[in-house]
VEXFIVEX-191466 format. One record per residue (C-alpha): residue number from 1; residue in one letter; x, y, z. Coordinates in steps of 0.1 Angstrom, whole numbers, plus 2048, in hexadecimal, padded with zeros to 3 digits. Each point is the difference from the previous one (the first is absolute). Layout:
ATOM / NUM / a / X / Y / Z
...
// end
This chain:
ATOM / 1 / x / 7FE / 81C / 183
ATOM / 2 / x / 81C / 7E7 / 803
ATOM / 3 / x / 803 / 7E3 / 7EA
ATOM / 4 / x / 80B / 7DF / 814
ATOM / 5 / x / 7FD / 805 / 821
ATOM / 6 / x / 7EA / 7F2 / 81B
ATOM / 7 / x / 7EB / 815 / 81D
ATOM / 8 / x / 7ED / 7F1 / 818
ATOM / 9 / x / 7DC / 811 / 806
ATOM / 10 / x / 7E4 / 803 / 81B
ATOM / 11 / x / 7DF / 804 / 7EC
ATOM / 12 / x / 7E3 / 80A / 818
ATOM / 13 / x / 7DD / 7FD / 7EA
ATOM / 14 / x / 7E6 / 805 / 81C
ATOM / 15 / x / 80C / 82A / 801
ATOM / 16 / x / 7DD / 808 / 80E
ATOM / 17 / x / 801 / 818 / 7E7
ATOM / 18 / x / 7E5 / 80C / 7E5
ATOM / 19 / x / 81C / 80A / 7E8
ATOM / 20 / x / 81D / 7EB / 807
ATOM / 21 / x / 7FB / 7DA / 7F8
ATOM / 22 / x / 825 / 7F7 / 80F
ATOM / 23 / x / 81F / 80D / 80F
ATOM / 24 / x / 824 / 7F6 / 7F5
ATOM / 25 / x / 81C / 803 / 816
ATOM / 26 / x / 824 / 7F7 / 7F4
ATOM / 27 / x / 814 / 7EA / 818
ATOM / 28 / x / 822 / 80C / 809
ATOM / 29 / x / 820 / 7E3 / 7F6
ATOM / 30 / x / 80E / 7FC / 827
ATOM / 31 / x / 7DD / 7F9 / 80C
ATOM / 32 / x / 801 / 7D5 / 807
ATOM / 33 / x / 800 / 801 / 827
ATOM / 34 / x / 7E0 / 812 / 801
ATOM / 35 / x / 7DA / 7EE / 804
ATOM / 36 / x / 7E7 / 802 / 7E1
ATOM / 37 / x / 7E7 / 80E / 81D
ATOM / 38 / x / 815 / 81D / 80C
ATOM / 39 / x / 807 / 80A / 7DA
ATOM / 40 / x / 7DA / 7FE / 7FC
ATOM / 41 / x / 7F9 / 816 / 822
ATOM / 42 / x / 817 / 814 / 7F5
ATOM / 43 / x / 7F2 / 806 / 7D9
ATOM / 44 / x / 7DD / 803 / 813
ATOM / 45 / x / 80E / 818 / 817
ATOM / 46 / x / 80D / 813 / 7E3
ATOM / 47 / x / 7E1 / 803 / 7EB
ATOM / 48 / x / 7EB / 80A / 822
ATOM / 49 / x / 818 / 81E / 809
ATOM / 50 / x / 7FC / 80F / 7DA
ATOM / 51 / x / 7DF / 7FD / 7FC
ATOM / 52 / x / 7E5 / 818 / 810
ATOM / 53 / x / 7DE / 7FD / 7F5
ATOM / 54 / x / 806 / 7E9 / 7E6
ATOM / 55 / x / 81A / 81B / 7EC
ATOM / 56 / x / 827 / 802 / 803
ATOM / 57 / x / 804 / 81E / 812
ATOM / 58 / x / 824 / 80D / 807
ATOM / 59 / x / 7FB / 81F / 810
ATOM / 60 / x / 801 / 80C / 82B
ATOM / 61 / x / 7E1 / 7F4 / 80C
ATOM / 62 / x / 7FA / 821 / 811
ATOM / 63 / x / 803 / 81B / 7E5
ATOM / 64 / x / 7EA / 80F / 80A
ATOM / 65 / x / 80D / 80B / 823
ATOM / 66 / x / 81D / 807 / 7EA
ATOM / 67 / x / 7ED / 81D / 7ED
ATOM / 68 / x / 7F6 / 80E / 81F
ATOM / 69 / x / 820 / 7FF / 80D
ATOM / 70 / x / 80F / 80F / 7E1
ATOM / 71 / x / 7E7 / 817 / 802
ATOM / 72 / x / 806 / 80C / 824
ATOM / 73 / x / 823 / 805 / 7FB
ATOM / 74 / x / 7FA / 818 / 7DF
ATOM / 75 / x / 7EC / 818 / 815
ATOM / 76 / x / 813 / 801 / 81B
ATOM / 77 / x / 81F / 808 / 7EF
ATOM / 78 / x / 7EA / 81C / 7F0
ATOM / 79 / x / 7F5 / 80D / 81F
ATOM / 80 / x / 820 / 803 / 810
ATOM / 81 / x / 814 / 810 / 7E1
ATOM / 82 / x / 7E3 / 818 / 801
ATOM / 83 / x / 808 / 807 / 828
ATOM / 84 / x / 822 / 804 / 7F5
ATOM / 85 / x / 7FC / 818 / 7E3
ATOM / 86 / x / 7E8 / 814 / 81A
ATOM / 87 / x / 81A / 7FB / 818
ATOM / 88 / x / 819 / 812 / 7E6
ATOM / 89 / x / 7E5 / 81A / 7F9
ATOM / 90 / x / 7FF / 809 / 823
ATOM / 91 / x / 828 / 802 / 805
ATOM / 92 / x / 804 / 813 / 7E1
ATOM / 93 / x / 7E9 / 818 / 80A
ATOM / 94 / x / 80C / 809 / 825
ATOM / 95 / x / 826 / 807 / 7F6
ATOM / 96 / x / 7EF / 816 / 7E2
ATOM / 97 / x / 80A / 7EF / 7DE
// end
């Protein structure tokens, strides 16, 4: 922490939170021409997009299309190196090696 210097601070205390009792958001220095209520929207607006259910949650929202997907894609790269090895097989076999 630095010794001597000022910051300016939003402090929202109604979090609608169980844990949190407040949030603290540090104001940037070149920040005079803006309105107290957009810096306020825009702290509320903050919180609201990072919390889900009343955690932090920084992960995709759909993971779990993402595991299917994932999934998908690992069996059918299996499949077709398989069609290609019996592909191989078959080659192999008709000029007699």
């Amino acid at each position: 922490m630095y010794t001597g210097t000022q910051k300016k601070a939003i402090v929202i205390k109604n979090t609608g939170n169980s844990m949190f009792e407040a949030a603290y958001f540090i104001l940037k220095d070149d920040l005079s021409n803006v309105k107290e209520s957009e810096m306020v929207r825009e702290a509320n607006k903050i919180l609201k997009n990072n919390l889900i259910g009343g955690y932090f949650f920084n992960e995709p929202k759909n993971k779990k299309n993402k595991d299917i997907k994932g999934t998908f894609y690992f069996f059918m790269g299996a499949l077709i190196s398989g069609l290609l090895c019996v592909g191989a097989f078959v080659l192999l076999k008709q000029i007699g090696i």
